[in-house]
mmCIF file as gemmi writes it, N, C-alpha and C atoms, coordinates in Angstrom:
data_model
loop_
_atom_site.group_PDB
_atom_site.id
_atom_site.type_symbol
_atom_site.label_atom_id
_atom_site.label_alt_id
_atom_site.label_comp_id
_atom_site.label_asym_id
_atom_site.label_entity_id
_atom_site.label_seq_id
_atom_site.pdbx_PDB_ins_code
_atom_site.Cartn_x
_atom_site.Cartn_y
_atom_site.Cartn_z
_atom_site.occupancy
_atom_site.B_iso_or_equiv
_atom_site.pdbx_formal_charge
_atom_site.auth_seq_id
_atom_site.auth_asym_id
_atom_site.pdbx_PDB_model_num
ATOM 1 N N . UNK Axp A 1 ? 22.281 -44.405 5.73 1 0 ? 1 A 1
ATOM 2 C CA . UNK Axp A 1 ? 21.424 -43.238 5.879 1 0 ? 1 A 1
ATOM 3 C C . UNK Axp A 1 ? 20.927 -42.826 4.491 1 0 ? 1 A 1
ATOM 4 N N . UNK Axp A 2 ? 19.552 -42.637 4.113 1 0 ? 2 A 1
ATOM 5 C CA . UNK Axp A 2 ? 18.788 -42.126 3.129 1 0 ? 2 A 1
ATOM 6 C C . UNK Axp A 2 ? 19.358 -40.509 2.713 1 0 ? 2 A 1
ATOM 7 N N . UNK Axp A 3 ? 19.749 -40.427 1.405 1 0 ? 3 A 1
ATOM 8 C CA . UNK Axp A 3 ? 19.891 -39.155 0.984 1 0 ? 3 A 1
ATOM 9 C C . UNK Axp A 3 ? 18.349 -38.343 0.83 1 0 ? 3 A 1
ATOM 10 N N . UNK Axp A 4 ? 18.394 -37.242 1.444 1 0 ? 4 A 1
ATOM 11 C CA . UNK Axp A 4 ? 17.308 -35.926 1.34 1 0 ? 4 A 1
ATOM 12 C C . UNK Axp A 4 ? 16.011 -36.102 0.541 1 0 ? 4 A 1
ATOM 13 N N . UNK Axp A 5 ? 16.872 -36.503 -0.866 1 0 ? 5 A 1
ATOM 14 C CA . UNK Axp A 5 ? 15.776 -36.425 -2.168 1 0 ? 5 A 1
ATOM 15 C C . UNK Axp A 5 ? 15.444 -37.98 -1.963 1 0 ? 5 A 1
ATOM 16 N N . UNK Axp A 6 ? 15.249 -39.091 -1.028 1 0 ? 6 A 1
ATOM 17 C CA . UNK Axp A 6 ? 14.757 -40.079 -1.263 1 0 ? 6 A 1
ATOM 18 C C . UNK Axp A 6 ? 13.153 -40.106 -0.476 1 0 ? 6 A 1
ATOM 19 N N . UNK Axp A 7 ? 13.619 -39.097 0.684 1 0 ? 7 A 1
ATOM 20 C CA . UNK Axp A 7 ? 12.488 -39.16 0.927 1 0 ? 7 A 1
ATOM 21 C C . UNK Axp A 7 ? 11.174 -38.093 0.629 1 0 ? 7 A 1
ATOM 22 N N . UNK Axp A 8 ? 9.526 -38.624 1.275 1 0 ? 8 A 1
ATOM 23 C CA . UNK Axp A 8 ? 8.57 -38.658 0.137 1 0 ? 8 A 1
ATOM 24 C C . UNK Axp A 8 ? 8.426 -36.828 0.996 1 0 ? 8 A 1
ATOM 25 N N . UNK Axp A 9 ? 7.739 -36.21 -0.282 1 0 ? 9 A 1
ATOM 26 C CA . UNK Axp A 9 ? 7.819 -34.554 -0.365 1 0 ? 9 A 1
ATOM 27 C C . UNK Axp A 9 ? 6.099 -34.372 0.586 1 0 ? 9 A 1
ATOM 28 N N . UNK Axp A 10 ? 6.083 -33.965 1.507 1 0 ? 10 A 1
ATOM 29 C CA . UNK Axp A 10 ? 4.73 -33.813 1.917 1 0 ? 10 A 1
ATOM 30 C C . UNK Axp A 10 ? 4.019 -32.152 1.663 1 0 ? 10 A 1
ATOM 31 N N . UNK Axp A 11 ? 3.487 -32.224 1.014 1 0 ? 11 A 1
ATOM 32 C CA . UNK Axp A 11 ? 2.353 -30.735 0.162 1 0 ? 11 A 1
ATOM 33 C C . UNK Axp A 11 ? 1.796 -29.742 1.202 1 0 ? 11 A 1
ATOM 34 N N . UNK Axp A 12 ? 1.541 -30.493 2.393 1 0 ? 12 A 1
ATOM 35 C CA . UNK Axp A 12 ? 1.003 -29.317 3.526 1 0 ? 12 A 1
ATOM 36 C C . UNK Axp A 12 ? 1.35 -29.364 5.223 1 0 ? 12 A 1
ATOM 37 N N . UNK Axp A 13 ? 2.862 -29.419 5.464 1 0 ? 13 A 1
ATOM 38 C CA . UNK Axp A 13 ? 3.045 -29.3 6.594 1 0 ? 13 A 1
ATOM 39 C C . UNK Axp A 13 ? 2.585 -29.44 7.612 1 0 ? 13 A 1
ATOM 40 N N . UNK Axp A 14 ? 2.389 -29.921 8.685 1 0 ? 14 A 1
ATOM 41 C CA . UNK Axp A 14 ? 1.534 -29.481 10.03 1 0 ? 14 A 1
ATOM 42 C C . UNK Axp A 14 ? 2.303 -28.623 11.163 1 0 ? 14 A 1
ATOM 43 N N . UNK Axp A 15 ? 1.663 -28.028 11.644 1 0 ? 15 A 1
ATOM 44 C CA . UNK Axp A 15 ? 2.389 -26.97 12.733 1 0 ? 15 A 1
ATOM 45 C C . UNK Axp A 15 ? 3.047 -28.56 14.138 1 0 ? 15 A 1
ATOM 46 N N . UNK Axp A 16 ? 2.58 -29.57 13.86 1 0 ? 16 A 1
ATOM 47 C CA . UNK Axp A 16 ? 3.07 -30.621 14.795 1 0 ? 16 A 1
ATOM 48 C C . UNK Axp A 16 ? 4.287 -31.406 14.278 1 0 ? 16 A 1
ATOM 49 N N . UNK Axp A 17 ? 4.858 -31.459 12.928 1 0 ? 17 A 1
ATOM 50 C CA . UNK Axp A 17 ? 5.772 -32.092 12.216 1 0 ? 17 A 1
ATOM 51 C C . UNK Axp A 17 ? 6.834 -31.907 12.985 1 0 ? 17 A 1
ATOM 52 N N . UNK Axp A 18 ? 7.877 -33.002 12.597 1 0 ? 18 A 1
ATOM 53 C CA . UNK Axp A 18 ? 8.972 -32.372 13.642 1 0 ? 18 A 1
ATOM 54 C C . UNK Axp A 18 ? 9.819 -32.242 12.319 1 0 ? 18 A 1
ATOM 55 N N . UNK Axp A 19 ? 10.885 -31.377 12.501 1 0 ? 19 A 1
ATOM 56 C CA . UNK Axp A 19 ? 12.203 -30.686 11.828 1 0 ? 19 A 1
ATOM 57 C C . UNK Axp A 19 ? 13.355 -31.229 12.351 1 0 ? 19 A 1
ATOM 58 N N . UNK Axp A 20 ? 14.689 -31.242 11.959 1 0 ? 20 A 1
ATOM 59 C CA . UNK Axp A 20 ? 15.473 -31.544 12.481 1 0 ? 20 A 1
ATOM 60 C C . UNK Axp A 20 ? 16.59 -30.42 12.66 1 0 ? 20 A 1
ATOM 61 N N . UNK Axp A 21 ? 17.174 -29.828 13.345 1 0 ? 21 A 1
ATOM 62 C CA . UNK Axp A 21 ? 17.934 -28.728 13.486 1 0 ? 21 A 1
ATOM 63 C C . UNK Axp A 21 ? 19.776 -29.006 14.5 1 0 ? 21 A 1
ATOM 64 N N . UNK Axp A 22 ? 20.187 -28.168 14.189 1 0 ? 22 A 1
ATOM 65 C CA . UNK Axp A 22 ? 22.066 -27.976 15.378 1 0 ? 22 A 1
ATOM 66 C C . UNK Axp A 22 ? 21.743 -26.742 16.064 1 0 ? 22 A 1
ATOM 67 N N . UNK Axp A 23 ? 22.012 -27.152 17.839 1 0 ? 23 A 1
ATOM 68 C CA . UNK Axp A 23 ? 21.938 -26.415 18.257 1 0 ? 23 A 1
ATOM 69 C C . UNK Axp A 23 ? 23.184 -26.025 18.442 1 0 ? 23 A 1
ATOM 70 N N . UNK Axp A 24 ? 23.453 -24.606 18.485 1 0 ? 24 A 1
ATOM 71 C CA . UNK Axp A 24 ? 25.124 -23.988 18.344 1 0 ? 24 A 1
ATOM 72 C C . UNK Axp A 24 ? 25.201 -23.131 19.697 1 0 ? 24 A 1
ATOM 73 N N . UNK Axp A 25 ? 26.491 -23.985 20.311 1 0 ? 25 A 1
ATOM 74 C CA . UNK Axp A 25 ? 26.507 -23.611 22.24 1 0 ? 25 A 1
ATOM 75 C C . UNK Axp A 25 ? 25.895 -24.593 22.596 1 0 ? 25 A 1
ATOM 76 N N . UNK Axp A 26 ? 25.85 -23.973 23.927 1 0 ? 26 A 1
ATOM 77 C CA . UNK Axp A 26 ? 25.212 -25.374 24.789 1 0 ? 26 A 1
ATOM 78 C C . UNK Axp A 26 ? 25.838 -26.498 24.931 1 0 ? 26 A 1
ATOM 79 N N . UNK Axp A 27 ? 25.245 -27.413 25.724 1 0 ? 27 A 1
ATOM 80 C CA . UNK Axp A 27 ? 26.282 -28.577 25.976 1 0 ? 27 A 1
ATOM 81 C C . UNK Axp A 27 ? 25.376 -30.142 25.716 1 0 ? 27 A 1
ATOM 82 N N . UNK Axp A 28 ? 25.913 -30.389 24.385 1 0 ? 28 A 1
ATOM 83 C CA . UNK Axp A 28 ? 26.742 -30.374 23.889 1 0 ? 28 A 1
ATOM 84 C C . UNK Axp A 28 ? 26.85 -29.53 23.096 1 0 ? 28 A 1
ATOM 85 N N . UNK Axp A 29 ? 27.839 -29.237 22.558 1 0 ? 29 A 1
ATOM 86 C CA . UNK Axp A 29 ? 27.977 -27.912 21.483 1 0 ? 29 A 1
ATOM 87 C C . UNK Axp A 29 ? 27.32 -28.699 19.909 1 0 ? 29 A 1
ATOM 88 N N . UNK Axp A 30 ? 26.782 -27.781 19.339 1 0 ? 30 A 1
ATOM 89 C CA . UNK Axp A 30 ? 26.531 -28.704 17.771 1 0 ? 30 A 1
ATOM 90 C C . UNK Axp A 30 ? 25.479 -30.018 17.934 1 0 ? 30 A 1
ATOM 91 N N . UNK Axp A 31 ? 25.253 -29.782 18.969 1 0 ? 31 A 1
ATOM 92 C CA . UNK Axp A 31 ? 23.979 -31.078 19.434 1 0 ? 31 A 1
ATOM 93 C C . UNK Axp A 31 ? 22.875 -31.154 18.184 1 0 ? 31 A 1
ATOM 94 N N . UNK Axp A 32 ? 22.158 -31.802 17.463 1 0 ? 32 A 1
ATOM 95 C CA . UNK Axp A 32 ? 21.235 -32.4 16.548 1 0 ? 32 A 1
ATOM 96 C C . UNK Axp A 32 ? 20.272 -32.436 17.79 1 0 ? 32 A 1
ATOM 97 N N . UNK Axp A 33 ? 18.987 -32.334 17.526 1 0 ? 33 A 1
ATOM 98 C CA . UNK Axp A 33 ? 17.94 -32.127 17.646 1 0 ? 33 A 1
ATOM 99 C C . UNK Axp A 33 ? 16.761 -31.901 16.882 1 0 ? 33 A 1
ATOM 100 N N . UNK Axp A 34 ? 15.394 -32.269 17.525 1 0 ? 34 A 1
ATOM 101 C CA . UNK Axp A 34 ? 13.877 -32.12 16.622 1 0 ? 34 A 1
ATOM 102 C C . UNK Axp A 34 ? 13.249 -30.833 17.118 1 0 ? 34 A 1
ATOM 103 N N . UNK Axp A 35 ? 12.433 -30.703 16.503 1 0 ? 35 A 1
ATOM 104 C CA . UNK Axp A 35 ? 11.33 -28.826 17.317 1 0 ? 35 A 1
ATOM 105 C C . UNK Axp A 35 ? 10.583 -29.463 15.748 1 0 ? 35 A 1
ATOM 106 N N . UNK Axp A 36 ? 9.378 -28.229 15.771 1 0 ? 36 A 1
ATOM 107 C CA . UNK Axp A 36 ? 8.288 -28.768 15.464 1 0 ? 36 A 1
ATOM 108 C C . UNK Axp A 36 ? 8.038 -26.941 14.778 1 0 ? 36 A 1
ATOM 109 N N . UNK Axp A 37 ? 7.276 -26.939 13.489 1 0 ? 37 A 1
ATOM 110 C CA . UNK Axp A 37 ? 7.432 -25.916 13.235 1 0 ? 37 A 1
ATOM 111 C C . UNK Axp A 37 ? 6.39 -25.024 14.065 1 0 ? 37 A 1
ATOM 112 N N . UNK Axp A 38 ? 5.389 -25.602 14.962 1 0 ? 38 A 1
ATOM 113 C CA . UNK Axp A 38 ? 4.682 -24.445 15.793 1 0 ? 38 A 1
ATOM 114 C C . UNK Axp A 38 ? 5.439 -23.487 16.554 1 0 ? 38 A 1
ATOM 115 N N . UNK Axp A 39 ? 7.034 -24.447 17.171 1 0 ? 39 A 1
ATOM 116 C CA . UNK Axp A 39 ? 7.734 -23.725 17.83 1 0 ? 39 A 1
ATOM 117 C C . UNK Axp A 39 ? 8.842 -22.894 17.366 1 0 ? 39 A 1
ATOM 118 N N . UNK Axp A 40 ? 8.715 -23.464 15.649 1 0 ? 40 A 1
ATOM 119 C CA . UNK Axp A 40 ? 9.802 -22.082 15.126 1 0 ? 40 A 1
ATOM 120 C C . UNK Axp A 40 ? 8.989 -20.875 14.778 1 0 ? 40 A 1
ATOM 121 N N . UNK Axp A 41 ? 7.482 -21.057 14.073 1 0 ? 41 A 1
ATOM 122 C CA . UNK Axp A 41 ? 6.985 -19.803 14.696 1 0 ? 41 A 1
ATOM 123 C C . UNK Axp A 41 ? 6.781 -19.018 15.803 1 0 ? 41 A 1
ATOM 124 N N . UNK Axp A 42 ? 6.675 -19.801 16.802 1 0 ? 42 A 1
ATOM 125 C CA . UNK Axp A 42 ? 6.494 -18.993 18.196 1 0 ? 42 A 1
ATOM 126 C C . UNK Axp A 42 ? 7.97 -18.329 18.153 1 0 ? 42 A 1
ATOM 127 N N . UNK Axp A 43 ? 8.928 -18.669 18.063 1 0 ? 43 A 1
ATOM 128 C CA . UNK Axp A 43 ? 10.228 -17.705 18.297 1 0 ? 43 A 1
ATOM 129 C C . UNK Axp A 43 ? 10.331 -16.663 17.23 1 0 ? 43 A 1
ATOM 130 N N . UNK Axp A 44 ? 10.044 -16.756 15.935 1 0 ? 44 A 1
ATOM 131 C CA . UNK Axp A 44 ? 9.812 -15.672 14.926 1 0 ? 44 A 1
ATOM 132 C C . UNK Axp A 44 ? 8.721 -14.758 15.587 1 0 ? 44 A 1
ATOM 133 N N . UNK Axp A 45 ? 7.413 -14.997 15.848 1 0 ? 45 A 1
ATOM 134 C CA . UNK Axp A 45 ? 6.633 -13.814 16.874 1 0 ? 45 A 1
ATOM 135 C C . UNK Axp A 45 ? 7.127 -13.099 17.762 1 0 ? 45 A 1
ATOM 136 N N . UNK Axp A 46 ? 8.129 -13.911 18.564 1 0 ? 46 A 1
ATOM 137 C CA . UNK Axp A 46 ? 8.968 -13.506 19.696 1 0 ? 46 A 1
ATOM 138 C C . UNK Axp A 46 ? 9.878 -12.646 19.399 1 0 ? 46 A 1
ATOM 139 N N . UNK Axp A 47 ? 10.756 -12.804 18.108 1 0 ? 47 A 1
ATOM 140 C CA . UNK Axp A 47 ? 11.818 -11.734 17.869 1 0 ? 47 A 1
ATOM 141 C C . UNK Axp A 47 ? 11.708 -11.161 16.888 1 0 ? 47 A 1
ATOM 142 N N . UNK Axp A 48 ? 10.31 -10.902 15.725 1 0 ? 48 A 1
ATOM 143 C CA . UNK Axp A 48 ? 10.23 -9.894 14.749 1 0 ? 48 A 1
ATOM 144 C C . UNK Axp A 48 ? 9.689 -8.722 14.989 1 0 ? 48 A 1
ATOM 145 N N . UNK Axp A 49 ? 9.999 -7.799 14.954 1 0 ? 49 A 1
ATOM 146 C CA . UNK Axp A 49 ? 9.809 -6.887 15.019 1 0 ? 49 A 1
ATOM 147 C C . UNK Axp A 49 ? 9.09 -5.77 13.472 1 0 ? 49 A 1
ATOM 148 N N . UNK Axp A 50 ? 8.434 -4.674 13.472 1 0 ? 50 A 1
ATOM 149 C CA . UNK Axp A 50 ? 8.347 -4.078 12.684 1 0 ? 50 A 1
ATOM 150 C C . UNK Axp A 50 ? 9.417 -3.853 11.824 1 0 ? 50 A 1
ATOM 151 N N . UNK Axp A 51 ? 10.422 -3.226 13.43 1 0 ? 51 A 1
ATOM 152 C CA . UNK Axp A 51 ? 11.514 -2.257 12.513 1 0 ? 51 A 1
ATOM 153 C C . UNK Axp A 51 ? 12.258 -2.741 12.222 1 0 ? 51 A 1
ATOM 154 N N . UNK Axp A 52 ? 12.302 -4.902 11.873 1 0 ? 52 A 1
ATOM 155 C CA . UNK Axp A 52 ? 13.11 -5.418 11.576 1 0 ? 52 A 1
ATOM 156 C C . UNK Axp A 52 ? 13.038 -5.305 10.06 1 0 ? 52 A 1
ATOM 157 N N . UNK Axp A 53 ? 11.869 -5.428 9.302 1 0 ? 53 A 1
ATOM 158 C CA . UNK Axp A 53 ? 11.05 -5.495 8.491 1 0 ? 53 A 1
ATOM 159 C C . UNK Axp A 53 ? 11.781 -4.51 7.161 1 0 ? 53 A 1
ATOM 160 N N . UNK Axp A 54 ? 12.175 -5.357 6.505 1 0 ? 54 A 1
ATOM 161 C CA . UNK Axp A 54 ? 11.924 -3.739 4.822 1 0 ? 54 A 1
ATOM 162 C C . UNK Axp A 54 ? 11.179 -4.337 3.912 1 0 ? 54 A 1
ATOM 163 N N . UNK Axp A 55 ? 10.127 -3.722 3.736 1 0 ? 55 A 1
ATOM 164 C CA . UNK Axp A 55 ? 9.64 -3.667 2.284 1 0 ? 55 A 1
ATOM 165 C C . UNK Axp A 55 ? 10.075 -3.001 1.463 1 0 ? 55 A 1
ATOM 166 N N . UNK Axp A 56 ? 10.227 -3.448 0.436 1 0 ? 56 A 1
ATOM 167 C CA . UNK Axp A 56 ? 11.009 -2.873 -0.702 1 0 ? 56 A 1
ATOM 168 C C . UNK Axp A 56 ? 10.482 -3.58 -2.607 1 0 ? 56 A 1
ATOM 169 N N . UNK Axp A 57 ? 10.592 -2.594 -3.273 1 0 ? 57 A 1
ATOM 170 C CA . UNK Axp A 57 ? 10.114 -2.653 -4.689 1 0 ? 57 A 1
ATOM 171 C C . UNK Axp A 57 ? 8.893 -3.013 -4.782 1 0 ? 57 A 1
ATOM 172 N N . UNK Axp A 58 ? 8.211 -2.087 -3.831 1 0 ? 58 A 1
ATOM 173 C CA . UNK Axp A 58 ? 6.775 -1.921 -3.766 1 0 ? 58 A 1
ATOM 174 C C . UNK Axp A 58 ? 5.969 -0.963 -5.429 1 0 ? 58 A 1
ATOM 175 N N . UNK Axp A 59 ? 5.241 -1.59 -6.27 1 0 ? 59 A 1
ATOM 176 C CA . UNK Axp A 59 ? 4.825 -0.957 -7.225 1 0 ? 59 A 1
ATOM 177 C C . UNK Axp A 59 ? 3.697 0.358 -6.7 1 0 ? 59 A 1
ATOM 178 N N . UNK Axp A 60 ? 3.917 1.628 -7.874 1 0 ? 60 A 1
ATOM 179 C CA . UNK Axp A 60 ? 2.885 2.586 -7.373 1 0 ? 60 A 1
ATOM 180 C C . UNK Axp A 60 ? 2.01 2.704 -8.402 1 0 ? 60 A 1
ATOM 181 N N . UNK Axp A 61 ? 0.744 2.596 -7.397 1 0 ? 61 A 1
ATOM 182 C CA . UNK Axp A 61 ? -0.474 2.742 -8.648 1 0 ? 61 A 1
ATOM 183 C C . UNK Axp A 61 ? -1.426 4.233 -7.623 1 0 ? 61 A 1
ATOM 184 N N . UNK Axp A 62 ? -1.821 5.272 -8.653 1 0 ? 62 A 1
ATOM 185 C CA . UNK Axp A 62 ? -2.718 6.029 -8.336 1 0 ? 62 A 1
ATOM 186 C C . UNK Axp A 62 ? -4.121 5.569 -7.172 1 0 ? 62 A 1
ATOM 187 N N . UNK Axp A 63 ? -4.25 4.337 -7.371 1 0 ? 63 A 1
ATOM 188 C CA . UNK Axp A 63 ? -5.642 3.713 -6.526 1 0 ? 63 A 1
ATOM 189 C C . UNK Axp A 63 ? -5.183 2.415 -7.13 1 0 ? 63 A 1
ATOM 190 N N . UNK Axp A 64 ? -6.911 1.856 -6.072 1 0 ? 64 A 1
ATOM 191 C CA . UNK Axp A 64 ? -6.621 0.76 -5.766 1 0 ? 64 A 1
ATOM 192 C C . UNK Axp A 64 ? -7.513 0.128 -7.71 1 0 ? 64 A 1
ATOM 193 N N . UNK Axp A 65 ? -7.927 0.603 -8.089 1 0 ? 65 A 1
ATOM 194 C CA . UNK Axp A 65 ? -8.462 0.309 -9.231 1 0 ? 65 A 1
ATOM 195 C C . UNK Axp A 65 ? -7.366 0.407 -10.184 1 0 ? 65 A 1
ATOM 196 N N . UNK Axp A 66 ? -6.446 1.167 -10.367 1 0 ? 66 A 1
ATOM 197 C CA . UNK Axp A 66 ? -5.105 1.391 -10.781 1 0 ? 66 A 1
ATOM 198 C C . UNK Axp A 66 ? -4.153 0.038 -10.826 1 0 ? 66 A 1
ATOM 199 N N . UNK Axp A 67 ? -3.976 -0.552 -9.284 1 0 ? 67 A 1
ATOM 200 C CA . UNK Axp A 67 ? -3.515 -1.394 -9.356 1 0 ? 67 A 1
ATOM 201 C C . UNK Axp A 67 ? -4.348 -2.584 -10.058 1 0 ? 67 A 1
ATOM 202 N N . UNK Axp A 68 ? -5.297 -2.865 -9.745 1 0 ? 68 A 1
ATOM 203 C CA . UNK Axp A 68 ? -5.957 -4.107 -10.163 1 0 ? 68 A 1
ATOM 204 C C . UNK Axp A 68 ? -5.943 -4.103 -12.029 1 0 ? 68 A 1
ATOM 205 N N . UNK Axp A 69 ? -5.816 -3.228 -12.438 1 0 ? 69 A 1
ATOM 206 C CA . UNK Axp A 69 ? -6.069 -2.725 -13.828 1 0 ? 69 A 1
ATOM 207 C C . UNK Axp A 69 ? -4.352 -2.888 -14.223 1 0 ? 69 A 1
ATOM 208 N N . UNK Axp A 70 ? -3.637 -2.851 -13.809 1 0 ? 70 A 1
ATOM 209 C CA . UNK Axp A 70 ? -2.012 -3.198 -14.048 1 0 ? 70 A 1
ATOM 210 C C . UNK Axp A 70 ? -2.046 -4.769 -13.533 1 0 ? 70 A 1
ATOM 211 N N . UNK Axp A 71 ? -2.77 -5.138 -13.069 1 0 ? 71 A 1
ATOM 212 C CA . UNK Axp A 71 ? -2.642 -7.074 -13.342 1 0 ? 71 A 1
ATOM 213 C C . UNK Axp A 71 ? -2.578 -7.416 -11.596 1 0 ? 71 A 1
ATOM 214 N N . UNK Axp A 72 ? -2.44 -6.275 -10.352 1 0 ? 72 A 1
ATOM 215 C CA . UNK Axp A 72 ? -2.227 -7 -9.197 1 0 ? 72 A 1
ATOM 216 C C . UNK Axp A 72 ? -3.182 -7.585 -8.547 1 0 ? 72 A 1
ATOM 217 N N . UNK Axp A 73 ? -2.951 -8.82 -8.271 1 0 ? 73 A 1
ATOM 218 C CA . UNK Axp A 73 ? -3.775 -9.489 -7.394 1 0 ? 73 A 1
ATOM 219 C C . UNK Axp A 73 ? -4.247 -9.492 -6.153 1 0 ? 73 A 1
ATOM 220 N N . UNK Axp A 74 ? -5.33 -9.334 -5.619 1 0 ? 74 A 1
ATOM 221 C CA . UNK Axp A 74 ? -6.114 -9.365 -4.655 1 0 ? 74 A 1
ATOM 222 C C . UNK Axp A 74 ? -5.203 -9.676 -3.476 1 0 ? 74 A 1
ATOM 223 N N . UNK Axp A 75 ? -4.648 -8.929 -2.656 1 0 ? 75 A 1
ATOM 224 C CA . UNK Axp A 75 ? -3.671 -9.271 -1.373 1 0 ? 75 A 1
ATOM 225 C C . UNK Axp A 75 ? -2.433 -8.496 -1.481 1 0 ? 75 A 1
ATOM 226 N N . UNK Axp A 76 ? -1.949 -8.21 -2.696 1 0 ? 76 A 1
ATOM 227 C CA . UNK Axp A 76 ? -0.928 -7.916 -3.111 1 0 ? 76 A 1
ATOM 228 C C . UNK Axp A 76 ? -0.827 -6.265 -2.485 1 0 ? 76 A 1
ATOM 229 N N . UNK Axp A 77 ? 0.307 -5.77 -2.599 1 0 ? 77 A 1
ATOM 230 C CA . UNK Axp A 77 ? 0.623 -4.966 -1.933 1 0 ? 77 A 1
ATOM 231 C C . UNK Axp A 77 ? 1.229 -3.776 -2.988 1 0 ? 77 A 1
ATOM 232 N N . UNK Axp A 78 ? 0.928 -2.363 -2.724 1 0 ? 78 A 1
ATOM 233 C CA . UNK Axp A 78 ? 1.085 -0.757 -3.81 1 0 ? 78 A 1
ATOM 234 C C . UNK Axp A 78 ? 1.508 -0.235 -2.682 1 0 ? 78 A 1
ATOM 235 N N . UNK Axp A 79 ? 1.764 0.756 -3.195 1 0 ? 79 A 1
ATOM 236 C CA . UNK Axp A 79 ? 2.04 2.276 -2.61 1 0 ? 79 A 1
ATOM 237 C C . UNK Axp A 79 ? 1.33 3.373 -3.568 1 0 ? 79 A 1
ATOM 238 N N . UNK Axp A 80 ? 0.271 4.275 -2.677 1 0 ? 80 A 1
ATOM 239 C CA . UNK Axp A 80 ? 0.356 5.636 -3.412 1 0 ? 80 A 1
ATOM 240 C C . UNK Axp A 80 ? 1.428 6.477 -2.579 1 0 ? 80 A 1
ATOM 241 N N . UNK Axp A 81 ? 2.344 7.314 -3.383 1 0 ? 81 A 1
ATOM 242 C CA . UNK Axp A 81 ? 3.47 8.07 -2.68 1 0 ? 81 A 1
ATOM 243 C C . UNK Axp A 81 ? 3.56 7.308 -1.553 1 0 ? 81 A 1
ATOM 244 N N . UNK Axp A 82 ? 3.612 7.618 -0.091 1 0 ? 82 A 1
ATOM 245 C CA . UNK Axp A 82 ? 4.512 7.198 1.187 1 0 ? 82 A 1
ATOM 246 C C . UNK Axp A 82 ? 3.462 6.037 1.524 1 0 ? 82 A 1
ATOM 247 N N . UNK Axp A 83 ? 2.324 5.943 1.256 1 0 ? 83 A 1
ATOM 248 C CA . UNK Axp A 83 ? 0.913 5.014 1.757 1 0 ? 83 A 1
ATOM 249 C C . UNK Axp A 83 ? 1.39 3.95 1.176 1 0 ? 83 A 1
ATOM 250 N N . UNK Axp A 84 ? 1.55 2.506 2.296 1 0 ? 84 A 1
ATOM 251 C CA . UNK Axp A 84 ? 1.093 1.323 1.647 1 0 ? 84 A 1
ATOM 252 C C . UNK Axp A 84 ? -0.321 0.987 1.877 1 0 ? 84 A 1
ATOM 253 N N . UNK Axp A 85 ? -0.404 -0.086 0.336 1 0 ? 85 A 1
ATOM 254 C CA . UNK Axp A 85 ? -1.645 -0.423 0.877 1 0 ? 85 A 1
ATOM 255 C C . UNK Axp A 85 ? -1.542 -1.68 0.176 1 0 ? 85 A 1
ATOM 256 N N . UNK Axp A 86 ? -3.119 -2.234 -0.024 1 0 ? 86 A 1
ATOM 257 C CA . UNK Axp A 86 ? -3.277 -4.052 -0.372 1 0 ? 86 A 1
ATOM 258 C C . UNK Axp A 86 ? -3.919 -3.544 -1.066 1 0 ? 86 A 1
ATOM 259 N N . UNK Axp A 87 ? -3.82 -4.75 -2.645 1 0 ? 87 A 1
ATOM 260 C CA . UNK Axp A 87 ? -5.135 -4.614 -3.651 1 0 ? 87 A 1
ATOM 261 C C . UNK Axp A 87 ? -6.353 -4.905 -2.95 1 0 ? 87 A 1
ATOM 262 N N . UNK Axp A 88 ? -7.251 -4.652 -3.195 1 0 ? 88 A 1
ATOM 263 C CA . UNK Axp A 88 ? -8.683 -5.852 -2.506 1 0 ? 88 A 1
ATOM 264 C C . UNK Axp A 88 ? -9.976 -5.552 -3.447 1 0 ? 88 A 1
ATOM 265 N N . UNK Axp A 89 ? -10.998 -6.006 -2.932 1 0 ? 89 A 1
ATOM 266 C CA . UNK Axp A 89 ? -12.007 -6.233 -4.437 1 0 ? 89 A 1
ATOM 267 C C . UNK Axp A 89 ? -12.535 -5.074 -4.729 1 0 ? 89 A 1
């Protein structure tokens, strides 16, 4: 069997690739198995929630010109006081 790092590194995933994963329970217990990462997103949609969510060490800039002027990039994410928001152009 090929160790991990022999094989070749692919740069852009496809939502069709298959993964290899243990399923824990079930019968057999510890069973090896493939899934495909379209279907590990579909179960992350399925069980995230907002209020699973923390954002945290969110920077505060007065505005959004504020931020961009402190170096944040376009997408990136401030707070004025309790408001989040996104840099944008």
């Amino acid at each position: 069997m090929s160790k991990i790092n022999d094989y070749t590194v692919v740069s852009a995933p496809a939502l069709d690739d298959k993964l290899i994963g243990t399923r824990t329970g079930g019968t057999p217990d510890n069973a090896t198995f493939n899934f495909t990462p379209a279907l590990l997103l579909a179960l992350y949609q399925a069980n995230l929630s907002a209020g699973a969510m923390v954002i945290a060490n969110v920077p505060v800039y007065a505005d959004n010109a504020a931020a961009v002027a402190a170096g944040l990039a376009i997408g990136k994410l401030y707070r004025t006081g309790d408001i989040l928001k996104i840099v944008h152009v």
